[in-house]
C-alpha positions in Angstrom: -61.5 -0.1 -31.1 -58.4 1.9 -32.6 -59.3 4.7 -30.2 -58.6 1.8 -27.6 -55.1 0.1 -29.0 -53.9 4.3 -29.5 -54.8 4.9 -25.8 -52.7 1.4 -24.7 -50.1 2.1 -27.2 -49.4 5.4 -25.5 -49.6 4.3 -22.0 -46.8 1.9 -23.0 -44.5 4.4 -24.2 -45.0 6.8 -21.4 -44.3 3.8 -18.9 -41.5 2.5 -20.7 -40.3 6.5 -20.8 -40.4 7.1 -17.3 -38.3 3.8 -16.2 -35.5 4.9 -17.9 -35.8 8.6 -16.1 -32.8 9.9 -14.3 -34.5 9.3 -10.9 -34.3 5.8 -11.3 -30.4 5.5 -11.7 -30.1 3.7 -8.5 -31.7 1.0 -10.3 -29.2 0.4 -12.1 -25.7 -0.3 -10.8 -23.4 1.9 -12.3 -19.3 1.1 -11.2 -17.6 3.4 -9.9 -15.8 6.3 -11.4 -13.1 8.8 -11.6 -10.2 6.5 -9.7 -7.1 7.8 -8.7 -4.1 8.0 -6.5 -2.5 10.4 -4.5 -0.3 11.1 -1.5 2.3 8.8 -3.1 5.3 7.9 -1.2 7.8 5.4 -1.7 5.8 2.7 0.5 2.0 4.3 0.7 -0.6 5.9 -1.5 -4.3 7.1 -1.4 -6.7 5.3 -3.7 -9.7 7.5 -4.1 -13.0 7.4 -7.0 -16.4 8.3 -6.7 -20.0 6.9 -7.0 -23.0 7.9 -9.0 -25.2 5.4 -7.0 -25.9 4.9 -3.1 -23.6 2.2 -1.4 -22.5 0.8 1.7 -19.5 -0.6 0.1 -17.0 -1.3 -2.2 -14.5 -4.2 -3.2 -11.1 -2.8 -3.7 -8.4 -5.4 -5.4 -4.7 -3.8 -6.2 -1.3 -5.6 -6.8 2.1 -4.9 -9.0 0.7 -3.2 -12.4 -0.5 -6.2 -15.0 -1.8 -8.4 -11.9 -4.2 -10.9 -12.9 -7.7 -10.1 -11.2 -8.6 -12.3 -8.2 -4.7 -12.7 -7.5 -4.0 -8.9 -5.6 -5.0 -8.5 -2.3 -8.7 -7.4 -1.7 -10.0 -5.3 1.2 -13.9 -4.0 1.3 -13.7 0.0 2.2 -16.6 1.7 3.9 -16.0 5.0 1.9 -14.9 5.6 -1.5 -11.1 6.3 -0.3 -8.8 4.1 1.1 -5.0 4.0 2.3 -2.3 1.1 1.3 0.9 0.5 2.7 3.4 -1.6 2.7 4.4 -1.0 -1.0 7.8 -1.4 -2.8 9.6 1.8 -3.7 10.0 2.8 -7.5 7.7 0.0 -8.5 4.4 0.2 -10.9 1.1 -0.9 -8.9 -2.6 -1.0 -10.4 -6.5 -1.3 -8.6 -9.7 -1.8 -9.3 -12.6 -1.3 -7.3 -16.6 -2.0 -7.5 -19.0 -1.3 -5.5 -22.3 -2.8 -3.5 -25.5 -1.1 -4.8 -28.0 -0.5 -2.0 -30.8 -0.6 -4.3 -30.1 -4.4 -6.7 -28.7 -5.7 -3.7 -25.7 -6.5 -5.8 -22.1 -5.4 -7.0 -21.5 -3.3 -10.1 -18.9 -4.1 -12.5 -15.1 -3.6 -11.9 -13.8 -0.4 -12.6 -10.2 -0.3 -13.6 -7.6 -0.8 -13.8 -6.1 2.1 -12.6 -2.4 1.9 -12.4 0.2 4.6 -10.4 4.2 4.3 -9.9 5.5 4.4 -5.9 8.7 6.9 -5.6 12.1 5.9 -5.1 12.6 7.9 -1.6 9.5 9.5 0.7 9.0 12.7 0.7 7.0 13.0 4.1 9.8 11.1 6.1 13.4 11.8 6.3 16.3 9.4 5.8 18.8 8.3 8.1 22.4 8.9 7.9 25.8 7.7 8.9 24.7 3.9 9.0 28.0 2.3 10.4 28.4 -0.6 12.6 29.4 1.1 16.0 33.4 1.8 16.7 34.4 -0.4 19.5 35.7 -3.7 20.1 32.9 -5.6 21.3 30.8 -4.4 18.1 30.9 -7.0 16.6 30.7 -10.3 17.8 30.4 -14.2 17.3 26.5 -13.6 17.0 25.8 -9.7 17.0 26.7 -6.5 15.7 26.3 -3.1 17.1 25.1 -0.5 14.9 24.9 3.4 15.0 23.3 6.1 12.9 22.0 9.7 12.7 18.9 11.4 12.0 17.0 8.7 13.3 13.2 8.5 13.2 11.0 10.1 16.2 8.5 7.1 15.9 11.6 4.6 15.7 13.5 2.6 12.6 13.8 -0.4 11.4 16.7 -2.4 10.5 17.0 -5.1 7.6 19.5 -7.7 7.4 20.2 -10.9 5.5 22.9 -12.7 4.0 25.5 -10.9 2.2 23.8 -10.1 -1.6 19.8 -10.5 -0.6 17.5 -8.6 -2.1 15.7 -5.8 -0.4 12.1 -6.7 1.3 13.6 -10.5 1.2 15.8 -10.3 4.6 14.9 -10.6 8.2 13.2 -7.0 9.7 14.0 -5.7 13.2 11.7 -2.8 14.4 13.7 -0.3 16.8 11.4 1.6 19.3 10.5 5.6 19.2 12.8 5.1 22.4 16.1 5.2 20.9 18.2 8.0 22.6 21.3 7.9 20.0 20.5 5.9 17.5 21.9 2.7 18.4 21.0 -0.8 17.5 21.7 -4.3 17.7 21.3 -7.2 15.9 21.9 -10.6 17.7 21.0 -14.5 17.2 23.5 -14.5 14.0 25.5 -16.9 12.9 29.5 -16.9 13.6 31.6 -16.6 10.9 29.4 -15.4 8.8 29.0 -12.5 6.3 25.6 -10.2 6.5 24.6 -6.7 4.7 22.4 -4.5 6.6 20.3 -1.6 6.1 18.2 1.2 7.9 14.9 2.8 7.2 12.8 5.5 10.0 9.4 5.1 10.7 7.0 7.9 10.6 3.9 6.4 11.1 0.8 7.1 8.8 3.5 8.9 6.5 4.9 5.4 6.0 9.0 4.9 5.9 11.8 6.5 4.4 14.0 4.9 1.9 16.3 2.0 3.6 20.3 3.7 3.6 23.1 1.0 3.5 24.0 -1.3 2.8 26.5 -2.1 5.6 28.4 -5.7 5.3 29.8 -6.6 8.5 31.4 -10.5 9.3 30.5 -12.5 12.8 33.7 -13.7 14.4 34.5 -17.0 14.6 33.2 -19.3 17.7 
């Protein structure tokens, strides 16, 4: 009989031994690790970690650093890297990402948060200069202004205008095409009499914008 409860006792332990082996791991649903951020610019950045188990996907959340989770914005990347745009310059942002274990059929835990500072300028996409509203008399008008500027973007700019005083990413954005022969622009449907500041950023695509140059306050003319 004790020959018999030794034999079962052992069996246990090497069963209970073997379930916790290293080649089980994927049945357990490790979150991911090692996050990060790179290629930082002023408006972008590259959100990158790395996973322990197999996945066909993760839950990425990010917002300003100190964002309560559930409130950022959440995307679901096929691959453990992923691009964001749209970002304020010299502002603090955090993220944390899980991920969908093959294996449990479930999500891990959140990793995070991982936080990272955008720059004030962009490194990967040059400024313009010499923002002034255009020298001539019909510039400016009850409901326009004519612009001009230099070193304007190869995949166009964009111009940002709003009542004299707003704040930066609160006005009005007009996108000027990759068509622009000497950087020129316009902005119409204004009101007259009216005082506006305006600025100018390039586009360069996947290596986001430059910094916005002005501002430049111009008055609408009386009707």
């Amino acid at each position: 009989m004790k020959k018999i409860l030794f034999i079962f006792t052992l069996s246990l332990t090497i069963f209970a031994c073997t379930s916790d082996s290293p080649d089980d791991v994927d049945a357990v649903c490790l979150q991911p690790v090692g996050l990060e951020a790179y290629s930082i610019t002023n408006t972008t950045a590259t959100l990158n970690w790395q996973s322990a188990v197999e996945t066909s996907e993760y839950e990425l959340e990010y917002g300003l650093s100190g964002f309560t989770k559930g409130n950022g914005v959440t995307v679901l990347p096929q691959q453990s890297s992923y691009n964001i745009s749209g970002l304020t310059p010299s502002t603090p942002y955090a993220y944390y990402v899980s991920l969908f274990c093959n294996s449990t059929e479930s999500y891990s835990d959140w990793a995070g948060p991982y936080e990272f500072d955008t720059l004030d300028s962009n490194p990967l996409c040059d400024d313009p200069t010499n923002f002034i509203v255009r020298n001539n008399s019909a510039a400016i008008g009850t409901n326009h202004v004519d612009f001009k500027w230099e070193d304007f973007g190869n995949d166009g700019s964009q111009i940002q205008y709003g009542l004299q005083g707003f704040a930066l990413e609160t006005g009005t954005i007009q996108s000027e095409g990759n068509n622009i022969e000497d950087g020129f622009g316009t902005v119409e449907n204004l009101e007259s009499s009216t005082t506006y500041d305006f600025y100018v950023r390039n586009n360069c695509l996947e290596n986001g914008f430059s910094a916005w140059i002005g501002p430049v306050t111009a008055t609408t003319l009386d009707l």
